[in-house]
TORFI-697795 format. One line per 3 residues: number of its first residue (from 1); their letters; for each residue y, x, z of N, C-alpha, C. Coordinates in pm, whole numbers, plus 50000, padded with zeros to 5 digits. Atoms other than C-alpha are relative to their C-alpha. Layout:
residues N
NUM> a> Y,X,Z,Y,X,Z,Y,X,Z ~ ... $
***
This chain:
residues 303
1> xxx> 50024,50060,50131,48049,68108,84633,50134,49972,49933 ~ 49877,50028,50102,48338,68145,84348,49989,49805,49951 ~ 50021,50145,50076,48425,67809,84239,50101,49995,49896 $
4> xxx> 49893,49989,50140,48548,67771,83882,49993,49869,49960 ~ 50037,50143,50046,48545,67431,83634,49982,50037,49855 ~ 50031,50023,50149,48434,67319,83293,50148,49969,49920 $
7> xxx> 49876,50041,50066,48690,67328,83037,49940,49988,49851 ~ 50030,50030,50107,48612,67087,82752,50078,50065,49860 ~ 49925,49891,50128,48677,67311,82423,50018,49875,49868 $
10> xxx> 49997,50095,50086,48645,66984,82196,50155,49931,49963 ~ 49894,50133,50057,48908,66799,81966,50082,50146,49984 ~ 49857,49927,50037,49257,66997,81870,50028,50131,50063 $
13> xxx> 49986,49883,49876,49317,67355,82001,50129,50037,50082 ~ 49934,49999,49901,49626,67249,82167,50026,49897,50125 ~ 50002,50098,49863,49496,66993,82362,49891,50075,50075 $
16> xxx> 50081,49912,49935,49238,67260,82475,50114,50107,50082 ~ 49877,49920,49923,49508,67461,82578,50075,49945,50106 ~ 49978,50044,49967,49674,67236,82720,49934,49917,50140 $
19> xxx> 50134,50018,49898,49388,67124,82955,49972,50088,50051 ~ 50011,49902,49945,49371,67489,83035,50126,50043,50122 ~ 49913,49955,49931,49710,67503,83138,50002,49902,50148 $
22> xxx> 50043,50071,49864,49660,67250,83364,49933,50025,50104 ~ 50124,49997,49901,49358,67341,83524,50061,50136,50066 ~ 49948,49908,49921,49554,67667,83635,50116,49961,50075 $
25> xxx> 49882,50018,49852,49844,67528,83798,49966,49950,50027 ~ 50053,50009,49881,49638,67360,83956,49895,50068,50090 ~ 50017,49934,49919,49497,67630,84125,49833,50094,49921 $
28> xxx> 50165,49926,50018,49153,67726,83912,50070,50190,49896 ~ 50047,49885,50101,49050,68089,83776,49968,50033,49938 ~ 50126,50026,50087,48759,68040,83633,49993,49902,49962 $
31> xxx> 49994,50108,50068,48685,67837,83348,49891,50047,49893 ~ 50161,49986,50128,48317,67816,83162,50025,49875,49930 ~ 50032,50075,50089,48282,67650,82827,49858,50017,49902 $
34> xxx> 50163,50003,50091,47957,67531,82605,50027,50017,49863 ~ 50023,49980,50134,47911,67610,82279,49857,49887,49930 ~ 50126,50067,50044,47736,67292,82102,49992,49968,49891 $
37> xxx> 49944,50022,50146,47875,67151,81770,50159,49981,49973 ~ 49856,49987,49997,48239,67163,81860,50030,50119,49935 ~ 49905,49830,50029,48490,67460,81795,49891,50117,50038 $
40> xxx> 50111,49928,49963,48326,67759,81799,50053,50064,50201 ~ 49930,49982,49866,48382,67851,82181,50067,50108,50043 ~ 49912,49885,49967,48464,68229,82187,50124,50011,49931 $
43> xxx> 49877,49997,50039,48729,68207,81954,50125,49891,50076 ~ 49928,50064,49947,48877,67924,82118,50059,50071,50140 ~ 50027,49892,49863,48865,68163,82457,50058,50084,49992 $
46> xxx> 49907,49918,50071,48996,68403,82279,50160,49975,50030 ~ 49838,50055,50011,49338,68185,82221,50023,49979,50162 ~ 50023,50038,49857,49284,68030,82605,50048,50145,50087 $
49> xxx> 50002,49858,49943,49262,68401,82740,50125,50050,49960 ~ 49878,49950,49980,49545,68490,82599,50143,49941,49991 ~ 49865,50071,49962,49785,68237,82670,50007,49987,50134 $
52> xxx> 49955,50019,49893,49708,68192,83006,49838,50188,50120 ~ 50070,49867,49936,49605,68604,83133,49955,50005,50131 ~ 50104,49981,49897,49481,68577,83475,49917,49899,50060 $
55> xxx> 50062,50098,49991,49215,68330,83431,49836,50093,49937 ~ 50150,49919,50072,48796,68474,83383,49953,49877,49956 ~ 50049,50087,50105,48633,68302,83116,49823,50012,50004 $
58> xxx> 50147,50040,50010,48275,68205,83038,49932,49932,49891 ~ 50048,50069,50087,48046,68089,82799,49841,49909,50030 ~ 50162,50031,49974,47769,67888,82887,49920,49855,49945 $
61> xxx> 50007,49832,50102,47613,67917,82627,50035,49980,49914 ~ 50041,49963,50116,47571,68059,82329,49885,50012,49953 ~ 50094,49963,50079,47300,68012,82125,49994,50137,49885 $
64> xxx> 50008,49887,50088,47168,68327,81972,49935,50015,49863 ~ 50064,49978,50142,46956,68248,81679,50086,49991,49872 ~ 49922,50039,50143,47222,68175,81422,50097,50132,50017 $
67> xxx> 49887,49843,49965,47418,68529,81586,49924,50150,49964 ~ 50065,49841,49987,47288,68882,81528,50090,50048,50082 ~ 49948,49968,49832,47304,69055,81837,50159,50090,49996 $
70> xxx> 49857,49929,50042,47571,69325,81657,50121,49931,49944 ~ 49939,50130,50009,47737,68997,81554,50111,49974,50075 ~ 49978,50050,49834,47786,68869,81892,50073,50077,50086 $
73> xxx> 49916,49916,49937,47865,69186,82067,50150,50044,49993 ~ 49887,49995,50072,48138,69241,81813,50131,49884,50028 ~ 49945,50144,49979,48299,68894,81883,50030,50014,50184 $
76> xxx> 50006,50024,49832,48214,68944,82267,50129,50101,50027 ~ 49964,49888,49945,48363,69256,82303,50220,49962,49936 ~ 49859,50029,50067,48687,69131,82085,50102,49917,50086 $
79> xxx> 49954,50083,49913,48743,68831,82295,50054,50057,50141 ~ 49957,49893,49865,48777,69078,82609,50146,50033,49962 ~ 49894,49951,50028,49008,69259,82436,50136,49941,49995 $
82> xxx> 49860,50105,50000,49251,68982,82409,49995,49917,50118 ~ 49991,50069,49922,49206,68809,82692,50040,50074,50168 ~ 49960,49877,49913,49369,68949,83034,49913,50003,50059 $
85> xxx> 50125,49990,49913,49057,68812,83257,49898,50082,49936 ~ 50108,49990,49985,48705,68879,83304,49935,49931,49870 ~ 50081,50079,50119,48457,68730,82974,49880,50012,50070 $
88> xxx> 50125,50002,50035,48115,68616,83066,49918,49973,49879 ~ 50090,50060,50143,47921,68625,82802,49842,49931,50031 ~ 50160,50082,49942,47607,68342,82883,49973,49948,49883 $
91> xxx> 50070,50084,50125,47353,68283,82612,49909,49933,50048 ~ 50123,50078,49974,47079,68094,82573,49901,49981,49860 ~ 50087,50038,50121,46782,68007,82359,50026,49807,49927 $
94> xxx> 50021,50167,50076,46887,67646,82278,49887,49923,50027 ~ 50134,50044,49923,46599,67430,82258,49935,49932,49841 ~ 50096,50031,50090,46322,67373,81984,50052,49843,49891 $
97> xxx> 49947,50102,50103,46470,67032,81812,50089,50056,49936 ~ 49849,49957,50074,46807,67204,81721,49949,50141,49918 ~ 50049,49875,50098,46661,67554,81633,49948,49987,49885 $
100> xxx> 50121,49990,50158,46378,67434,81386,50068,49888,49933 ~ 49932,50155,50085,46553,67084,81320,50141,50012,49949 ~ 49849,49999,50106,46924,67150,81232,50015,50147,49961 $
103> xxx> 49937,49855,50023,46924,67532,81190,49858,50056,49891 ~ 50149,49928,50086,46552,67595,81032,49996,50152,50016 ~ 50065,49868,49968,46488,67894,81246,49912,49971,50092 $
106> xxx> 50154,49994,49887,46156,67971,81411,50028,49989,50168 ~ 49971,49950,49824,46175,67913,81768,49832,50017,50038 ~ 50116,49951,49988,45820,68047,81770,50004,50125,50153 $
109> xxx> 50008,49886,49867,45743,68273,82157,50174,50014,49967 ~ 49833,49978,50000,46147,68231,82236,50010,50101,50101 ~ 49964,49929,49936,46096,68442,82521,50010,50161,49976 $
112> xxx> 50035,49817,50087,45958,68768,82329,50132,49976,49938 ~ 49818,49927,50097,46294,68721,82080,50119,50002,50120 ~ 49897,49993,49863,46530,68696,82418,49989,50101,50039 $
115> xxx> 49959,49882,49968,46398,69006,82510,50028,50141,49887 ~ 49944,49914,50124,46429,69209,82159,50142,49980,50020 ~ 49850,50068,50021,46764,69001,82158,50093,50153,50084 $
118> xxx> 49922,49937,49878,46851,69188,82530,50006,50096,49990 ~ 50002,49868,50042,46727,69482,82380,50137,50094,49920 ~ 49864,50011,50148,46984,69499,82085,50181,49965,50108 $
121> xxx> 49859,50017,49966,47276,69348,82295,50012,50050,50121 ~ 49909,49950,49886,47297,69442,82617,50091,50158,49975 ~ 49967,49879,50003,47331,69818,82509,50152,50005,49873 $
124> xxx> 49842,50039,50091,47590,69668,82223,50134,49983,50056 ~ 49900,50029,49915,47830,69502,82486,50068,50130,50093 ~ 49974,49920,49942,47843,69831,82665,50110,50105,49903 $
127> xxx> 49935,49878,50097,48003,70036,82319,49865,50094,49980 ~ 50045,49906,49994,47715,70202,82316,49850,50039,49882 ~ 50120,49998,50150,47458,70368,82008,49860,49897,50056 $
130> xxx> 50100,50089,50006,47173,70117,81950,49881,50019,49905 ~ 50101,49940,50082,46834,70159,81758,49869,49937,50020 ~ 50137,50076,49911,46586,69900,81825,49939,49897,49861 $
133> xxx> 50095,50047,50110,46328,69785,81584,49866,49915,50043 ~ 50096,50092,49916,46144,69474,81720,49935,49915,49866 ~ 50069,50070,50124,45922,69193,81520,50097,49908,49983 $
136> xxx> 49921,50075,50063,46220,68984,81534,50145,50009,49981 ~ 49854,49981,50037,46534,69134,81566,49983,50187,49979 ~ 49979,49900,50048,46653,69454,81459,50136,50046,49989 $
139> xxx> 49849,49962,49986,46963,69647,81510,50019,50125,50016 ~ 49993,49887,50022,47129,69976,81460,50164,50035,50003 ~ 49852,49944,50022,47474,70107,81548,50050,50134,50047 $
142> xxx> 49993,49857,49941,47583,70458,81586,50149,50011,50063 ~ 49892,50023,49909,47937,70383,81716,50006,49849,50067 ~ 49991,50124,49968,48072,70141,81903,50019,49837,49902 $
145> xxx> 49927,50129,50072,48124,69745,81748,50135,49980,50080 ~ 49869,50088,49979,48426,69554,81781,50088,50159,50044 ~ 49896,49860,49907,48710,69761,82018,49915,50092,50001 $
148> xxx> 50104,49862,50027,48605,70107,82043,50032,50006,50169 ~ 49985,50009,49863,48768,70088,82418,50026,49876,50055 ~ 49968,50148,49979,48756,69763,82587,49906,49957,50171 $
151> xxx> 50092,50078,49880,48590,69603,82961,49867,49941,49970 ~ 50099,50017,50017,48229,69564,82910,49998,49862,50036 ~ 49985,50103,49954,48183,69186,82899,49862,49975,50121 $
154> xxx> 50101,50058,49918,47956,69014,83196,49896,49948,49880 ~ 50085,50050,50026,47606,68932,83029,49946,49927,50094 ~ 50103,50044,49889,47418,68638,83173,49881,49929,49878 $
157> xxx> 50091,50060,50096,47107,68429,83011,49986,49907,50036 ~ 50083,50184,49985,47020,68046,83034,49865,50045,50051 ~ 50187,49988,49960,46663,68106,83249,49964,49893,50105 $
160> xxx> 50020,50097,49902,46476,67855,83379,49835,50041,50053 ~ 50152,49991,50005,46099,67962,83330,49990,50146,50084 ~ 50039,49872,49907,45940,68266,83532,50042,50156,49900 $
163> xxx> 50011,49916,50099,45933,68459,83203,50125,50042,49975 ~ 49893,50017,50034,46279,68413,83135,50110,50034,50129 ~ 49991,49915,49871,46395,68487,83478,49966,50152,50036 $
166> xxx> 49998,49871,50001,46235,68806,83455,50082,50096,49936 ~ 49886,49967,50066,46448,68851,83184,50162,50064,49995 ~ 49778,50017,49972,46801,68749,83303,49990,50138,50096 $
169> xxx> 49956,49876,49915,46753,68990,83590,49956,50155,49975 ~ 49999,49898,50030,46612,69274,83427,50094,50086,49890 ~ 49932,49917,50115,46834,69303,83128,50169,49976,50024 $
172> xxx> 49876,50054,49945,47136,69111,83228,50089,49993,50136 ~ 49936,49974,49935,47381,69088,83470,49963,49828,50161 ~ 50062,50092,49930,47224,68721,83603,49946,49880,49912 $
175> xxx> 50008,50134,50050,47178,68336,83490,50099,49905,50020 ~ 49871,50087,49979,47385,68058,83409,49923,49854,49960 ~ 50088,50141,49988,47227,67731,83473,50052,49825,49995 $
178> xxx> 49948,50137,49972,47244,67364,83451,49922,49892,49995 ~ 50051,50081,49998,47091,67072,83527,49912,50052,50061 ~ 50115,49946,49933,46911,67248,83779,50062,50004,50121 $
181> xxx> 49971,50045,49877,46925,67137,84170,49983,50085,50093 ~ 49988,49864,49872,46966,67336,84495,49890,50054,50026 ~ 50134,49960,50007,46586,67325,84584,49944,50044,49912 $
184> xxx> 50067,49880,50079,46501,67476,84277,50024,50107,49978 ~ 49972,49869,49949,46714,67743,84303,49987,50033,50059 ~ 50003,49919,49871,46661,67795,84623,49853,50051,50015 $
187> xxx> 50127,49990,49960,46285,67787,84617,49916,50092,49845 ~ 50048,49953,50112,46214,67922,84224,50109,50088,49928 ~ 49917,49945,50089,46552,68066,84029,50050,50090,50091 $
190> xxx> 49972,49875,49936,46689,68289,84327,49924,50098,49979 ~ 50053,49908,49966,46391,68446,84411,49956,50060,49860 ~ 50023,49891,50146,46253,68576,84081,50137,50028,49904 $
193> xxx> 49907,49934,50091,46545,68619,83943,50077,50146,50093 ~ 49924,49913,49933,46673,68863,84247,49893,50142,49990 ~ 50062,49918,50045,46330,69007,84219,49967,50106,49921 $
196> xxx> 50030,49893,50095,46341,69119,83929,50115,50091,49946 ~ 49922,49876,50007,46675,69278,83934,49956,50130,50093 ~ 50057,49877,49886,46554,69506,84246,49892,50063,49931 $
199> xxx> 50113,49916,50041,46219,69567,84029,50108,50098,49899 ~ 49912,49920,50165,46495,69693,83721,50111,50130,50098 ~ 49954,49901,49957,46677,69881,83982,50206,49981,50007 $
202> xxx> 49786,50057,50028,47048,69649,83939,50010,49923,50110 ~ 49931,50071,49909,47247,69514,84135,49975,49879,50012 ~ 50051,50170,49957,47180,69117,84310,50079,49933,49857 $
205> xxx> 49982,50051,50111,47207,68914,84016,50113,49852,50044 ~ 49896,50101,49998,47485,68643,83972,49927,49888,50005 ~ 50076,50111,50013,47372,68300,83977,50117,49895,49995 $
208> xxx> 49877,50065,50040,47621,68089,83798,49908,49812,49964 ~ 50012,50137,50055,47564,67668,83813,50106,49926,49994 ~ 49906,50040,50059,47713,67438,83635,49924,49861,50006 $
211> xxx> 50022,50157,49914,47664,67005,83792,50109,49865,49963 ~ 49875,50068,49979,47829,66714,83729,50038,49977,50116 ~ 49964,50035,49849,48050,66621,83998,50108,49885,49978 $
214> xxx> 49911,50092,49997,48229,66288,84067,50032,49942,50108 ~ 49978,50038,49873,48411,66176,84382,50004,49903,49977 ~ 49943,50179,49965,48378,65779,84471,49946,49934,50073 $
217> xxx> 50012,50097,49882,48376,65530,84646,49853,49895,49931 ~ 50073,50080,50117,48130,65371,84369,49859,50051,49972 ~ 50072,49839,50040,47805,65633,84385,49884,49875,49929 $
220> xxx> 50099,50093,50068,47565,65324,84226,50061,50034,49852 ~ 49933,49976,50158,47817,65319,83903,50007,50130,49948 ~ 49960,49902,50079,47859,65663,83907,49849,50073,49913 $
223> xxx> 50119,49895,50027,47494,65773,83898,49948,49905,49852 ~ 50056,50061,50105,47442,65478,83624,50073,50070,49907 ~ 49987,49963,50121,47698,65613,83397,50009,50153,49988 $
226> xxx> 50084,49856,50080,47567,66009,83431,49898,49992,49958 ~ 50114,50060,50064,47265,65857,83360,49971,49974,49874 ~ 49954,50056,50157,47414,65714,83045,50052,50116,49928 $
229> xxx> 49986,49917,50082,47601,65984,82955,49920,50109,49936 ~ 50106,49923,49983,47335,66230,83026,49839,50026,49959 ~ 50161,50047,50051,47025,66075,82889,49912,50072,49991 $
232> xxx> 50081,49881,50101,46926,66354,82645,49936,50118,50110 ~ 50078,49883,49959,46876,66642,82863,49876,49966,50109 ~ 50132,50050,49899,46609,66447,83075,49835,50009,49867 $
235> xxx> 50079,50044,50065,46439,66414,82728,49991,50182,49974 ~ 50012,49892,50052,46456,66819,82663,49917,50070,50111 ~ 50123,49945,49892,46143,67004,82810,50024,50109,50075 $
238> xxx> 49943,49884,49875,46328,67270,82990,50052,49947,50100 ~ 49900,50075,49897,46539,67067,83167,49926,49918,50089 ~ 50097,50135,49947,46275,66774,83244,49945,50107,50110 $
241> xxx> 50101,49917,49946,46095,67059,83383,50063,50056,50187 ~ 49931,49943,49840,46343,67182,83659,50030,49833,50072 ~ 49983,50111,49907,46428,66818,83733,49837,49958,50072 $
244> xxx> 50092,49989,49955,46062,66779,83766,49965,50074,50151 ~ 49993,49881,49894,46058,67071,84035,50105,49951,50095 ~ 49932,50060,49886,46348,66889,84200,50000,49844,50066 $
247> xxx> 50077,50119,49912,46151,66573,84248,50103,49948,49974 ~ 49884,50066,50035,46479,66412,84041,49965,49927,49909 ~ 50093,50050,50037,46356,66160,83855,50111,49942,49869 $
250> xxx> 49894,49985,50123,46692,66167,83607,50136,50119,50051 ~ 49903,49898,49991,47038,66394,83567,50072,49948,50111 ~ 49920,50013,49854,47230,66209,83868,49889,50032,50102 $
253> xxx> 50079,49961,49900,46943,66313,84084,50036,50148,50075 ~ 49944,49861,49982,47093,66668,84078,50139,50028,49984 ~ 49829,49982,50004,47438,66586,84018,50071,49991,50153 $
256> xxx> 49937,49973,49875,47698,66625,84300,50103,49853,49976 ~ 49915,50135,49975,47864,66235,84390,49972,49907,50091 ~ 49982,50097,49936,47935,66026,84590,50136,50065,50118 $
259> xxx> 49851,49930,49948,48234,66079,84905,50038,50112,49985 ~ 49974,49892,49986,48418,66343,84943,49889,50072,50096 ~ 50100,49947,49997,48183,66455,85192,49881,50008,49980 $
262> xxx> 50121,49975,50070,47877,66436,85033,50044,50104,49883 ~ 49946,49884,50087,48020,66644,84771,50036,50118,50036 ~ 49978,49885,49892,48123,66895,85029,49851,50069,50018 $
265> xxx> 50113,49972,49953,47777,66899,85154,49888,50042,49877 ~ 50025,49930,50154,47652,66957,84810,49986,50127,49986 ~ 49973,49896,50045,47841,67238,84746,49924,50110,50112 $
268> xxx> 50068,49891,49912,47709,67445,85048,49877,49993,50009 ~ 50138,50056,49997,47370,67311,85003,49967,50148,49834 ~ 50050,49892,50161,47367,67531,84613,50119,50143,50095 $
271> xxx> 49964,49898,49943,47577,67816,84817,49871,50065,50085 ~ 50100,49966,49915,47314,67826,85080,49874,50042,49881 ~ 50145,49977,50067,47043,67867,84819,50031,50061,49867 $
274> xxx> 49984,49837,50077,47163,68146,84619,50141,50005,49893 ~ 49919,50054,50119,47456,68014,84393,50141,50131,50033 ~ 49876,49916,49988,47721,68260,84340,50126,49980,49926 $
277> xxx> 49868,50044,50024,47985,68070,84143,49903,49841,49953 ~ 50040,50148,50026,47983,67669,84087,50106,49967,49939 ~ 49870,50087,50070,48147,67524,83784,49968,49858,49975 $
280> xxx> 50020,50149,50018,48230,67162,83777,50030,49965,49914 ~ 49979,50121,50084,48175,66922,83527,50035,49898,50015 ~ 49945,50130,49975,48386,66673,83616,49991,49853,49927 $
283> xxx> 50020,50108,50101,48330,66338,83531,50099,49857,50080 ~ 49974,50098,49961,48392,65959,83602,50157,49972,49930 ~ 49862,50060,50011,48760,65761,83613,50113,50094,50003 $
286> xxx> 49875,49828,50007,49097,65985,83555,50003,49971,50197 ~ 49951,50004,49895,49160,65901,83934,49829,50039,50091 ~ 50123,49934,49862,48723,66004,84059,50034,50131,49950 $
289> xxx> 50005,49897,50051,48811,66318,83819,50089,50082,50064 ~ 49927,49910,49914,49131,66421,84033,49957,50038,50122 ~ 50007,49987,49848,48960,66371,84345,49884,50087,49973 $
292> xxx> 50096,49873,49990,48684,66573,84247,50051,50151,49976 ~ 49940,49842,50023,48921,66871,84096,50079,50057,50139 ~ 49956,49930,49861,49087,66852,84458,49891,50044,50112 $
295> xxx> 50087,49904,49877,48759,66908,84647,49957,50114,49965 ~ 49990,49895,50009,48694,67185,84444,50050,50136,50028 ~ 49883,49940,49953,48969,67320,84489,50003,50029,50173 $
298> xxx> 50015,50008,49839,48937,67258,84873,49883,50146,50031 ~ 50124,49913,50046,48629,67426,84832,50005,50139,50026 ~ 50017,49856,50078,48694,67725,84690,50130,50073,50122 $
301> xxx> 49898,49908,49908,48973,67796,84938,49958,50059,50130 ~ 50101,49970,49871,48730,67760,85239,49918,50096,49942 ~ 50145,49914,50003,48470,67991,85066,50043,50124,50015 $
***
């Protein structure tokens, strides 16, 4: 199991940088960022990527309804180009308050437009002619977008549902998850999602999560204030849904804290049950936040 970390893209883009540079001398590679109402994230990635070149990047996610897929690809495929690593590109459908409530687009059957979507982009990200005429998206390119030669970026998809799972692994390269606990991957998001790459005929699908994690001596305070910070996504019906399934009865239920080893034991707990890279969201005090970037780190050297 790769182990990478969250790198907050928010506030000034040289204190994002700067937070990047850090997180590589101290020893990370990988570095996934969200796209929510901050900076936009690939461009920031963009700059990131190419100040500090042997570092693979990530997005997790991107919402697609406000992107056209030839959009996106164009942007995806650009960001590669400048950057010396690896680009995942991880979307997602967002979630029904933000789509219809701040954006006033239909999130009407999200899973049917995810797969028109996959239709349109996966074959975009590749450079390659496109021609797909669905009920909700539509796209058409006879050369390549963006670079005309460039590293095909990694596609993954936000899937949590069966439907959507069928998805990630038939069109994409895997899933990029969060707020979703070992037993549910291990017992619901592996298996249909590995499934259904073998039914598509691709290779074992990636399985990228993303947890808070906080080392302390304190695990009562810590789980009260992910609790606090965290509120919202207990209140969003995708999410409720996998915590549901992990018999977690809020977001520290699935977060990774308390000692160092319990946090250890964590991490091989989502290894053992299908996880193929783990990025941390570090949280808590500047001094639980170092001790968690050093077990990572520990971590990742043993894996």
């Amino acid at each position: 199991m790769k182990i990478a970390i969250g790198l907050d893209t928010d506030g000034p883009l040289e204190k994002t940088l700067s937070r990047a540079r850090r997180l590589r001398e101290q020893g990370f590679t990988s570095m996934w960022s969200s796209q929510i109402f901050g900076p936009d994230t690939l461009t920031v990635l963009a700059v990131v990527g190419r100040e500090l070149a042997d570092v693979d990047l990530g997005t997790a996610v991107v919402p697609i309804q406000p992107r056209h897929p030839s959009m996106l690809a164009a942007q995806a495929r650009t960001v590669q180009e400048a950057i010396g690593g690896a680009l995942s590109l991880g979307i997602g459908l967002s979630h029904q308050v933000i789509v219809e409530g701040l954006w006033g687009i239909s999130f009407d059957k999200p899973a049917n437009y995810m797969a028109e979507y996959l239709d349109a982009l996966g074959p975009l990200l590749r450079g390659e002619d496109v021609n797909v005429h669905g009920e909700r998206v539509s796209a058409v390119a006879l050369s390549p977008v963006g670079p005309k030669q460039t590293r095909t970026p990694g596609l993954l998809v936000a899937a949590l549902g069966p439907r959507m799972l069928e998805l990630a692994g038939s069109l994409s390269d895997g899933t990029v998850l969060w707020m979703t606990g070992q037993k549910t991957i291990a017992s619901h998001i592996a298996p249909l999602l590995r499934d259904a790459a073998a039914k598509a005929g691709r290779p074992a699908p990636r399985i990228v999560c993303s947890l808070p994690v906080i080392v302390t001596n304190d695990a009562t305070r810590a789980r009260e204030r992910v609790n606090e910070e965290l509120a919202v996504y207990a209140t969003l019906p995708s999410y409720a849904a996998m915590l549901e399934r992990e018999d977690a009865s809020d977001p520290a239920g699935v977060s990774l804290l308390g000692s160092k080893q319990q946090v250890l034991e964590g991490l091989d707990a989502l290894r053992e049950a299908g996880v193929t890279e783990f990025s941390g969201a570090v949280s808590g005090s500047s001094e639980e936040r170092e001790a968690a970037l050093e077990v990572l780190l520990e971590y990742g050297k043993l894996s």
